[in-house]
LUMKEVO-113714 format. One record per residue (C-alpha): x, y, z. Coordinates in pm, 1 decimal. Layout:
! LUMKEVO-113714
REC         xx         yy         zz
REC          X          Y          Z
...
END
This chain:
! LUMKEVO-113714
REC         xx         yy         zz
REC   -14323.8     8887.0     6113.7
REC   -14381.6     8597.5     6330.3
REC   -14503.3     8400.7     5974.4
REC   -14235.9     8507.9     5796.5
REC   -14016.7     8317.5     6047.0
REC   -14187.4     8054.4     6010.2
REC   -14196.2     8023.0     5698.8
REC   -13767.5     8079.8     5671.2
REC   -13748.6     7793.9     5934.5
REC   -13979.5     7571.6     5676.0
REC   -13786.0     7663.2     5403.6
REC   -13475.4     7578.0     5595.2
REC   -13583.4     7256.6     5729.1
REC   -13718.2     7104.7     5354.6
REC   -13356.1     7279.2     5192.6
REC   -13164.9     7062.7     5475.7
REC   -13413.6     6730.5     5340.3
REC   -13371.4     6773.4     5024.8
REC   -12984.6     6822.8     5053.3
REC   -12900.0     6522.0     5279.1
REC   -13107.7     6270.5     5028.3
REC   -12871.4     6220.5     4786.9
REC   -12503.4     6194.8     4708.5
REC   -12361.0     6495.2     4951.5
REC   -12435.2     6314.1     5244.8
REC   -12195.0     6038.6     5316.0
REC   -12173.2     5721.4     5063.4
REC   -12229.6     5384.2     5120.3
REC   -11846.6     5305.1     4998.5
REC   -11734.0     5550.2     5295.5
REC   -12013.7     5410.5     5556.0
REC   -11885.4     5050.5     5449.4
REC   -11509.0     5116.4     5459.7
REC   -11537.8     5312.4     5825.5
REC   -11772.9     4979.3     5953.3
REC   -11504.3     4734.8     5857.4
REC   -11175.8     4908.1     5851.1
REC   -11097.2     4817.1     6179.9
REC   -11136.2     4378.2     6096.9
REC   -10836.1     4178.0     6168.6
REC   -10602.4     4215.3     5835.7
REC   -10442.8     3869.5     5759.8
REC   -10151.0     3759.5     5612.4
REC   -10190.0     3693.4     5224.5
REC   -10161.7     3289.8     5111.6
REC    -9962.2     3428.2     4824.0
REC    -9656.8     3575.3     4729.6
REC    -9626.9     3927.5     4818.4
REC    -9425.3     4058.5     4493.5
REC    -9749.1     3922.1     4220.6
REC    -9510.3     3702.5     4076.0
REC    -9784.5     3460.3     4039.1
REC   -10031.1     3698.0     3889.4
REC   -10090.5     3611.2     3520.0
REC   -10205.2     3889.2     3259.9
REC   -10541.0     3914.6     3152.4
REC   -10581.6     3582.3     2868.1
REC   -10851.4     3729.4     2636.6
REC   -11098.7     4007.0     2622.0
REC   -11441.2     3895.4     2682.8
REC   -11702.0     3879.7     2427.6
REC   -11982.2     3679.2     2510.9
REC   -12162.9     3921.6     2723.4
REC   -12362.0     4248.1     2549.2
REC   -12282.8     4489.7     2778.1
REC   -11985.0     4581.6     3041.0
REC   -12116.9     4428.5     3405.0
REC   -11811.8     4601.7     3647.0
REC   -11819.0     4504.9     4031.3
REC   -11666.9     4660.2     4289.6
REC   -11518.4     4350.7     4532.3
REC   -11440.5     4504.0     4886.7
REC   -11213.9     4402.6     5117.2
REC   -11425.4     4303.9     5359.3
REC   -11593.1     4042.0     5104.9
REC   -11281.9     3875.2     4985.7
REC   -11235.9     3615.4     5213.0
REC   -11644.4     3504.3     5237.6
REC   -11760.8     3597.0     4891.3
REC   -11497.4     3521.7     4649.6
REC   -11598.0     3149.4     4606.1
REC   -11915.7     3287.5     4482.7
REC   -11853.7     3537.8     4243.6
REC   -11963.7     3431.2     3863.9
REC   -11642.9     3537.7     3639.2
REC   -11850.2     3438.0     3351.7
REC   -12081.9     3709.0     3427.1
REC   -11797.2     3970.5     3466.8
REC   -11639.8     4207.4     3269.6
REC   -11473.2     4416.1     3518.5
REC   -11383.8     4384.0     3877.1
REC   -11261.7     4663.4     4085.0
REC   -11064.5     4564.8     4400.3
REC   -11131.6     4809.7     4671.3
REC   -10948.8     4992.2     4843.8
REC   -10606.7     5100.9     4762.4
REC   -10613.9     5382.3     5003.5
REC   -10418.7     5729.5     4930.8
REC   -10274.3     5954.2     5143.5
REC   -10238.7     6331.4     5107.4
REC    -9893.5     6299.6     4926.5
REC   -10025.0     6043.9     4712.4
REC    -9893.9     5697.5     4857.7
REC   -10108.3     5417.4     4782.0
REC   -10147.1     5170.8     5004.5
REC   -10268.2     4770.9     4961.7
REC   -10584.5     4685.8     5128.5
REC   -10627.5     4427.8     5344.6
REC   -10529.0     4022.7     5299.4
REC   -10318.3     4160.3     4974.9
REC   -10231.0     3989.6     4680.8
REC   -10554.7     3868.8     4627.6
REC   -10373.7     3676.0     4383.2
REC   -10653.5     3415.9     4322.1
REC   -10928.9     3620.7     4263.6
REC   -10699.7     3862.9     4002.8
REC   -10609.2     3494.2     3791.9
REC   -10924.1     3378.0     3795.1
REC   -11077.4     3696.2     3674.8
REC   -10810.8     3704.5     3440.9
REC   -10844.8     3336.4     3276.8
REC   -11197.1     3413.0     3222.9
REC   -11133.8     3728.3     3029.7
REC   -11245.3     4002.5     3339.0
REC   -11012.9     4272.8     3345.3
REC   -10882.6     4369.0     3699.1
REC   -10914.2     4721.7     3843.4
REC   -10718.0     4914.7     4089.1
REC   -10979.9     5123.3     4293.2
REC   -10803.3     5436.4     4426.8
REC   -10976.7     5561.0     4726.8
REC   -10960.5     5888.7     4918.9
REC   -11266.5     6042.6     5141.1
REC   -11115.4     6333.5     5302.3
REC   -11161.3     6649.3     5097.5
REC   -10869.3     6836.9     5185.0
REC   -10645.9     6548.9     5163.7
REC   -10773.0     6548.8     4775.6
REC   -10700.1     6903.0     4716.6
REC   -10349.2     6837.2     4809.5
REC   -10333.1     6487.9     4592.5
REC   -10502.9     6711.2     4283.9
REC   -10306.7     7036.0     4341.7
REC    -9993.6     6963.1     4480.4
REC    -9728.2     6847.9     4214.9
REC    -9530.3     6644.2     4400.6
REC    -9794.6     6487.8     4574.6
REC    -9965.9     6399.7     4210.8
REC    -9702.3     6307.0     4041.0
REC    -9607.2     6050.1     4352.1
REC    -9985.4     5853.5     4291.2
REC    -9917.9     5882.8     3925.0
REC    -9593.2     5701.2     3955.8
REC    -9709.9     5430.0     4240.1
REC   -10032.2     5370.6     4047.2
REC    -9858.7     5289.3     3723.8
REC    -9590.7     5073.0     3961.2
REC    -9890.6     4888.3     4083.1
REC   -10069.5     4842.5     3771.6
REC    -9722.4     4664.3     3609.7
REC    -9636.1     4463.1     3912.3
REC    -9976.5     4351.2     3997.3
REC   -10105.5     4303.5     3616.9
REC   -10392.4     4579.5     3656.5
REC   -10596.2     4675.0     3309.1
REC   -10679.7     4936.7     3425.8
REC   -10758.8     5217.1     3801.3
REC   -11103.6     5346.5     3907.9
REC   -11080.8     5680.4     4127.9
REC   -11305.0     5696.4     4421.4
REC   -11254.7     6059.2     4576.8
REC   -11545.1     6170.9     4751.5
REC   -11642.7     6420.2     4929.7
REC   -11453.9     6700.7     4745.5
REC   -11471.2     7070.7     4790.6
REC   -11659.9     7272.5     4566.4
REC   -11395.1     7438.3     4432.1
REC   -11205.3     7115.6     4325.2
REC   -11522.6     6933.7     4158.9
REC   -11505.0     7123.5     3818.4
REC   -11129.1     7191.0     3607.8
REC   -10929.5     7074.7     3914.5
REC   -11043.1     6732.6     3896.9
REC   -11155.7     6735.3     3532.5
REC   -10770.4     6791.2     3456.6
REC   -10645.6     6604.5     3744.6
REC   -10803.0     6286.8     3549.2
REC   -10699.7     6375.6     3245.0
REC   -10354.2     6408.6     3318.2
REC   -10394.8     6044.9     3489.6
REC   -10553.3     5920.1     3155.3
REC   -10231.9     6059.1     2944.3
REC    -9980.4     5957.0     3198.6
REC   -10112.5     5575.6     3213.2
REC   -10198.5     5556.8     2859.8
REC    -9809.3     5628.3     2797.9
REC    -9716.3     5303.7     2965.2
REC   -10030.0     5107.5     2922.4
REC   -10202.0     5241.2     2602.1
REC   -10491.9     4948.3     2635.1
REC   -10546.6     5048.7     3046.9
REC   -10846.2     5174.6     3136.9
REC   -10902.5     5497.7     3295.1
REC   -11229.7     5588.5     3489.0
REC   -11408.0     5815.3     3794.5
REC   -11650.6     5694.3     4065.2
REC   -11927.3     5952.8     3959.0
REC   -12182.0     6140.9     4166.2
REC   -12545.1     6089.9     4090.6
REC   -12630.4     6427.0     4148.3
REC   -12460.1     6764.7     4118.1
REC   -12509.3     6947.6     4410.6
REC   -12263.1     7209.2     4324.1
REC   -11943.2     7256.9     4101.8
REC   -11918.4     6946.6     3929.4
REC   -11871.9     6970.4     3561.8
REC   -11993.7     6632.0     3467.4
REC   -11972.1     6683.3     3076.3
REC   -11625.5     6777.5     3125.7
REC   -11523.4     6472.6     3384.0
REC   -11692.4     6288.0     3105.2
REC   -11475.5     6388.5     2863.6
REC   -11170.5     6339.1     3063.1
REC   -11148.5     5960.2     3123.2
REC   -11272.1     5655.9     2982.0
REC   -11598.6     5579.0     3167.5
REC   -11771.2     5721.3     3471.8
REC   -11959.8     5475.5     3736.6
REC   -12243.0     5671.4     3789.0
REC   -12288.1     5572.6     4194.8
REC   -12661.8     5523.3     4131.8
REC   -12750.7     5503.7     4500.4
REC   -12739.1     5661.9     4838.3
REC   -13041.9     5838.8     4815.0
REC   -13184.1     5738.4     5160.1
REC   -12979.5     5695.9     5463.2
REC   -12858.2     5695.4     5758.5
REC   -12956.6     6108.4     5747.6
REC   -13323.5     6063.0     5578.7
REC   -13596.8     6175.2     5820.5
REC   -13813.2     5932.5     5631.2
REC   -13792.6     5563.5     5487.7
REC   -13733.4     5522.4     5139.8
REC   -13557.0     5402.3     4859.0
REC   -13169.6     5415.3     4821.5
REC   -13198.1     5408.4     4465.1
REC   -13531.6     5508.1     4353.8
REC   -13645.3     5481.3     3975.7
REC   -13910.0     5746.1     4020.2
REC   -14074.0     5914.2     4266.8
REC   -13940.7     6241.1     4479.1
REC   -13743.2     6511.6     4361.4
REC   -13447.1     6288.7     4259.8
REC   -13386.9     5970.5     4129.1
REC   -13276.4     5767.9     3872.9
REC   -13439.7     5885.9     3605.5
REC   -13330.7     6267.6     3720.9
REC   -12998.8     6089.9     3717.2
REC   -13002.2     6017.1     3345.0
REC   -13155.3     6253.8     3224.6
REC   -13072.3     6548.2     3465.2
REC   -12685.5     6510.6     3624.7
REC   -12551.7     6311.8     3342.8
REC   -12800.0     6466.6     3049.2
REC   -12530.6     6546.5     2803.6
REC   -12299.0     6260.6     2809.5
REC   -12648.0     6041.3     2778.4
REC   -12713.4     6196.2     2475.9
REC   -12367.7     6250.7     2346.0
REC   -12132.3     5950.8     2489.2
REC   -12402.1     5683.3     2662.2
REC   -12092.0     5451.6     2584.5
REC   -11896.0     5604.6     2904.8
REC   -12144.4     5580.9     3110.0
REC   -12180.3     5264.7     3374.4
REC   -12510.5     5247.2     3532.0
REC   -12419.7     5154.6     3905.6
REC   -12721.1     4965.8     4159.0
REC   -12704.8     4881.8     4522.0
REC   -12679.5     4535.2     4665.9
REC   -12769.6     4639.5     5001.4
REC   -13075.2     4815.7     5159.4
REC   -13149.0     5067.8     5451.0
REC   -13307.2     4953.3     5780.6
REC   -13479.1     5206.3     6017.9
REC   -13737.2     5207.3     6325.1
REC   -14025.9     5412.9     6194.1
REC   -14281.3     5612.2     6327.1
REC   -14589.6     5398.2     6174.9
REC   -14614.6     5090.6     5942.9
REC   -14654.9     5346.2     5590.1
REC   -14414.9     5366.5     5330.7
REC   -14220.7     5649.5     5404.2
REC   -14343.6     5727.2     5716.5
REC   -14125.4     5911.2     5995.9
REC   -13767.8     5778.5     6133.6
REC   -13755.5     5709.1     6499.6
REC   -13357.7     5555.5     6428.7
REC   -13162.2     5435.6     6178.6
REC   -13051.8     5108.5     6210.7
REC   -12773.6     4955.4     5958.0
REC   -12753.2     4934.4     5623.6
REC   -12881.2     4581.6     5516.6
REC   -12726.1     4273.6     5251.5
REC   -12910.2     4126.5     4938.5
REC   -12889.5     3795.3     5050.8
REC   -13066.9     3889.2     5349.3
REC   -13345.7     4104.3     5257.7
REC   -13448.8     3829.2     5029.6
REC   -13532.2     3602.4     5258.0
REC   -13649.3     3826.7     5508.1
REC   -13889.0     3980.5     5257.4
REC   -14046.1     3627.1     5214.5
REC   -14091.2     3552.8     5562.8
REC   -14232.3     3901.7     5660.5
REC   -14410.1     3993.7     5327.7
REC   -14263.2     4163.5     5006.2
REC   -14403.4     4477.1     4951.8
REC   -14396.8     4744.6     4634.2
REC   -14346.2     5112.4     4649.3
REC   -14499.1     5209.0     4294.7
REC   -14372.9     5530.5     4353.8
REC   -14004.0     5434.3     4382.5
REC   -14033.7     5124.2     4187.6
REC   -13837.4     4918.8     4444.0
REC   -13935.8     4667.7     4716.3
REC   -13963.9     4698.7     5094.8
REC   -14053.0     4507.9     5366.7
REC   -14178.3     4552.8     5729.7
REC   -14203.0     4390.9     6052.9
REC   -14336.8     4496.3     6488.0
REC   -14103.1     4415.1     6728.6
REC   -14077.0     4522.8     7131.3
REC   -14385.5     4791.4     7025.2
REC   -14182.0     4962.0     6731.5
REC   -14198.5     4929.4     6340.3
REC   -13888.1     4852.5     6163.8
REC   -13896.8     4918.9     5759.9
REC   -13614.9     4766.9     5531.1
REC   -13607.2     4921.1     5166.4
REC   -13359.8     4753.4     4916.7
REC   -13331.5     4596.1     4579.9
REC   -13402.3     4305.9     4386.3
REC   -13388.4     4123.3     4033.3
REC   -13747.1     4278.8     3921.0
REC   -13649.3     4666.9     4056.7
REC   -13260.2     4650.8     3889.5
REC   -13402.4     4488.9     3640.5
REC   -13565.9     4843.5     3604.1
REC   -13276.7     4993.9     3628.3
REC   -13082.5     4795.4     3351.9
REC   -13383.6     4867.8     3099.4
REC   -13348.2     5273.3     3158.7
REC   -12917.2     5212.6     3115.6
REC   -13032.9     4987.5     2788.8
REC   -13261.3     5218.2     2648.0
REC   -12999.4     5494.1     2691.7
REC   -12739.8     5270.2     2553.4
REC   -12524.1     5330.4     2841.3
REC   -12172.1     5125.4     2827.0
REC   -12321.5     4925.8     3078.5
REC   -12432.9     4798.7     3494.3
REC   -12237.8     4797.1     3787.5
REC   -12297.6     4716.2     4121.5
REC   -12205.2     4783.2     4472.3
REC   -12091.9     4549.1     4615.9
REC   -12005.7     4202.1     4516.3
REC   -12040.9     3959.6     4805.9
REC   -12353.5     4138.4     4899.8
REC   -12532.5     3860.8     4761.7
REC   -12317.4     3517.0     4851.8
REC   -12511.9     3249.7     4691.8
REC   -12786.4     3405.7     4645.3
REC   -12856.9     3348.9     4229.9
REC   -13160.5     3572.6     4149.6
REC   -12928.7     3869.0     4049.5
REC   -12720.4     3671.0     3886.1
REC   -12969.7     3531.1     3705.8
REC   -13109.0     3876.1     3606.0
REC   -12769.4     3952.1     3448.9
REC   -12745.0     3657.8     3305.3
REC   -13055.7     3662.8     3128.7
REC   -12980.6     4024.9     2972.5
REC   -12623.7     4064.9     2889.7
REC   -12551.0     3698.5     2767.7
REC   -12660.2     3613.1     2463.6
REC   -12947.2     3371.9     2389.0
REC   -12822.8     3046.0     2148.6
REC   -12984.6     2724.2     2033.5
REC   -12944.0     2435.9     2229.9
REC   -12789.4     2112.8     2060.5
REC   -12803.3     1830.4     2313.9
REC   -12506.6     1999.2     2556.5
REC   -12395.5     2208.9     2288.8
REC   -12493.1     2565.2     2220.3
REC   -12451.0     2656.1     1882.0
REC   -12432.7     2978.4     1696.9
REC   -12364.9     3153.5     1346.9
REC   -11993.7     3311.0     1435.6
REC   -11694.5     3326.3     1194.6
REC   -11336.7     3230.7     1294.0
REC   -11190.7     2921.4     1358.4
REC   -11104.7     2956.9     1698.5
REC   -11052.3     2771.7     2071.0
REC   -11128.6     3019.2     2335.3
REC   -11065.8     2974.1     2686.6
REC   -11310.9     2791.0     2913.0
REC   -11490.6     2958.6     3147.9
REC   -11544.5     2936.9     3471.8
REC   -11173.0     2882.1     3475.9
REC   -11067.9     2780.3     3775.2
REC   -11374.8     2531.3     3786.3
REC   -11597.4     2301.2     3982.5
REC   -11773.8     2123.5     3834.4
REC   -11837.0     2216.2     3524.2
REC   -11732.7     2475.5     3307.6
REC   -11772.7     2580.3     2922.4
REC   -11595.1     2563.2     2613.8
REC   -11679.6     2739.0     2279.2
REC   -11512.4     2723.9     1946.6
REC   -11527.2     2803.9     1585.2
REC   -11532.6     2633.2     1270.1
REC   -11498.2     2835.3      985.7
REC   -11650.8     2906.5      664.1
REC   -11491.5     2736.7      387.5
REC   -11335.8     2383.0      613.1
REC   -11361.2     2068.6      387.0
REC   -11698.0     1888.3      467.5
REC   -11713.2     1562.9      643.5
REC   -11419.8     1633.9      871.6
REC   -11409.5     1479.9     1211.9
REC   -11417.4     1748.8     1459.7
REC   -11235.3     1603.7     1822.1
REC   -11239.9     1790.8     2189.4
REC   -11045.1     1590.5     2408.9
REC   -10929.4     1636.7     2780.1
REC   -10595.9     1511.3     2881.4
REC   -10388.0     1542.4     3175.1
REC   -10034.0     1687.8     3274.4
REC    -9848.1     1345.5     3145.9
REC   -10028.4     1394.9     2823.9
REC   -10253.2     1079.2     2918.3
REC   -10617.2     1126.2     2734.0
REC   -10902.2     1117.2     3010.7
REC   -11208.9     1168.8     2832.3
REC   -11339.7     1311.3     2480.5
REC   -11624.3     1547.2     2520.1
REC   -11705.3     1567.4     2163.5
REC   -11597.0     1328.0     1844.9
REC   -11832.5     1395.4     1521.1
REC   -11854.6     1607.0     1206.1
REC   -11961.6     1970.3     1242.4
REC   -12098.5     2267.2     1003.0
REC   -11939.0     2544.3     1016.6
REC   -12037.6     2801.2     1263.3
REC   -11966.4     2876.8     1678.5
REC   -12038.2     2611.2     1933.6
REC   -12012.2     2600.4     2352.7
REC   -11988.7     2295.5     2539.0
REC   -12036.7     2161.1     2891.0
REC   -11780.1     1991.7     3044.6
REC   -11857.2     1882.6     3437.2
REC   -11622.8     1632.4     3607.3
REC   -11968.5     1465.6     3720.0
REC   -11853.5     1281.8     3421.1
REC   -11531.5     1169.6     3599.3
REC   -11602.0     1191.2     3925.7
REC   -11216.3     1050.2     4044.7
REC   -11060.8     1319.6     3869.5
REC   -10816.4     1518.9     4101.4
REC   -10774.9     1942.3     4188.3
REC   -10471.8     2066.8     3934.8
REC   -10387.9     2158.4     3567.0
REC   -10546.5     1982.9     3274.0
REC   -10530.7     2043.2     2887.0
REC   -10832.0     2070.9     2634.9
REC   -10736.8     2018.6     2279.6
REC   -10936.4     2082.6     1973.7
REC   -10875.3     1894.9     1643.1
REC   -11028.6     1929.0     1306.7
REC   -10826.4     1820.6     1033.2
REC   -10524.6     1956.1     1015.7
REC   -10610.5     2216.1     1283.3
REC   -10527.6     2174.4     1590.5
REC   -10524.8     2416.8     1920.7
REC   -10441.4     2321.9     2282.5
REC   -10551.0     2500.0     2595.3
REC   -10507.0     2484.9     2997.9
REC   -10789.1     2453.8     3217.2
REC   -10761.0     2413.0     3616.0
REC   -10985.0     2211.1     3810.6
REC   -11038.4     2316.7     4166.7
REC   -11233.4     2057.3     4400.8
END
């Protein structure tokens, strides 16, 4: 008898483990929004009706795969001088919070009116991140008809008056019983209803990573445009040992249990809805001994890219080959401390599982997490835009069309990039012109003058080559015979 209690309490104790390492315990989006939801809101520098907010200019097609970032509120103000646009395809602006009748409120420092035109002039569509962590406040919001039919109405207000392309729902923490056709409809009504009034907005859910009971992912799947599969939180502030938040291997779950597990048949059936999200942040914690996963004495905080890095290279980088991911250590005032996080050679990892699945594309949590930091950057970079052939300071390509696009970064400083078409079929020997002029229509400097084949080319243009040239609007112009395009660029020093 007396080892037959034991053996319950065992049982108990590794059911508990096993349950708080993953995506029921609480997220890093809710642990996040509860540490900084008390910081002083400010008063926006812009106009508080959007009438300054342009539309989105052009969809983006020089990157391979969708990259989507969710952009806190609490990173607006420090990180959004270093987010790279080019390397965008989505940004979600978190958090419009919703209450149990479905008002939606602005977060903090709102309209972030710079951020949404810049994203917008470099062809990154603009997301509305809908955010609710309570569950019974999202069983009314899902059930209740007037409360749902009040967020449908002041999302699709916000979307039009803000120029949104499109609302991500982040509603955690639901009840078991509102995790399968509740919510599956409850987004599919949302779909139809915004699709009515914006037919080319886009639709999607903040996914689990792992069903611990009642979700019907296939069917949530099926129900919106995309799911961000929130590809973290597997170690915490709950774990009882250190370890990875998002592990590739290793354990009972983990990425790879992820893809081919939780989300199995929309991998093999629709890999084109599914976003592959990654942390940009680790987990700190006082440990027992200096051993990967050893015992937790405390948690600590949650930790920042841009931190870890350097940290890791003062105290020593270190490799679980279990998890796939790095960690470091350090002995301070007679205790271990263990940090586990990310970098560019673990989500590079990561990307090549989403690749190999074809998956729609990466995503990360959060931007700002990394400031100037460039390595994962640079590790997006290096995958999702293509590779071309250098020609002196212009990259050229085979691409039909004849066509000016608009520069990117856009604002800019210093440089910033312009690509272009010429077409099959243009009369040889033509004289193909890019010149820069300013708001008087005075000509300040010609970036390219010569004859061109026919095919796609991107060039640099960095006010290094005018260094007196002043913050405001300028105007590129492209001529080649009796074509001629103009566009608007905006230098910010």
């Amino acid at each position: 008898m007396k080892f037959l209690i034991i053996t319950n309490i065992i049982f108990f104790i590794a059911l508990v483990t096993i349950s708080i390492n993953g995506q029921e315990s609480i997220s890093i989006h809710k642990r996040d929004f509860l540490e900084n939801k008390n910081i002083k809101n400010r008063n926006s520098e812009f106009d508080e009706s959007g009438k300054d907010i342009i539309p989105l200019q052009f969809n983006k097609s020089e990157l391979t795969k969708t990259v989507f970032g969710y952009l806190p509120f609490w990173e607006y103000y420090n990180s959004r001088n270093y987010i790279r646009y080019d390397l965008l395809t989505h940004i979600a602006l978190f958090d419009f919070t919703v209450d149990s009748m479905g008002n939606v409120f602005n977060p903090y420092y709102w309209p972030w009116t710079d951020v949404i035109n810049k994203a917008h002039l470099n062809g990154v569509k603009v997301i509305l991140t809908a955010v609710n962590f309570e569950p019974l406040q999202i069983k009314n919001i899902m059930r209740n008809t007037v409360a749902k039919t009040n967020f449908f109405n002041q999302v699709k207000d916000k979307m039009i008056q803000y120029q949104f392309d499109g609302i991500n729902i982040d509603f955690e923490h639901l009840k078991s019983e509102d995790r399968g056709a509740v919510l599956n409809n409850f987004m599919y009504e949302l779909t139809e209803f915004i699709n009515f009034f914006r037919p080319d907005a886009e639709v999607s859910f903040a996914g689990p990573s792992i069903n611990w009971g009642g979700w019907d992912l296939k069917g949530l799947v099926e129900s919106c445009d995309y799911i961000f599969i929130m590809g973290y939180s597997f170690y915490g502030s709950w774990s009882t040992t250190s370890g990875a938040s998002a592990p590739l291997s290793g354990g009972t779950y983990n990425i790879n249990y992820v893809v081919n597990n939780s989300y199995s048949w929309a991998t093999i059936n629709r890999p084109e809805k599914l976003i592959l999200g990654v942390p940009y942040y680790g987990e700190k914690w006082k440990t027992l001994t200096e051993l990967p996963h050893s015992a937790v004495l405390k948690y600590v905080s949650s930790t920042r890219f841009m931190h870890d890095v350097d940290s890791a290279s003062i105290y020593g980088r270190l490799w679980a080959s279990d998890n796939k991911v790095p960690w470091y250590r350090f002995f301070r005032d007679t205790t271990w401390y263990q940090v586990w996080y990310d970098d560019d050679s673990s989500l590079g990892l990561k990307y090549d599982l989403a690749e190999s699945k074809n998956y729609k594309g990466i995503g990360m949590w959060a931007l700002g997490y990394d400031r100037a930091k460039p390595q994962l950057w640079n590790e997006i970079e290096k995958r999702y835009k293509p590779l071309s052939t250098a020609r002196d300071n212009i990259i050229v390509t085979e691409e039909p069309g004849f066509t000016l696009h608009q520069n990117y970064p856009n604002p800019f400083n210093p440089s910033t990039k312009i690509k272009f078409q010429i077409p099959n079929g243009v009369e040889q020997g033509l004289t193909t012109t890019l010149k820069v002029f300013n708001t008087l229509g005075e000509e300040i400097f010609t970036i390219l003058n010569e004859i061109l084949q026919n095919g796609s080319y991107e060039v640099d243009f960095n006010i290094k080559q005018n260094e007196n040239l002043p913050s405001g609007i300028y105007y590129y112009q492209l001529r080649c015979g009796n074509f001629v395009e103009t566009k608007k660029m905006i230098l910010l020093r």
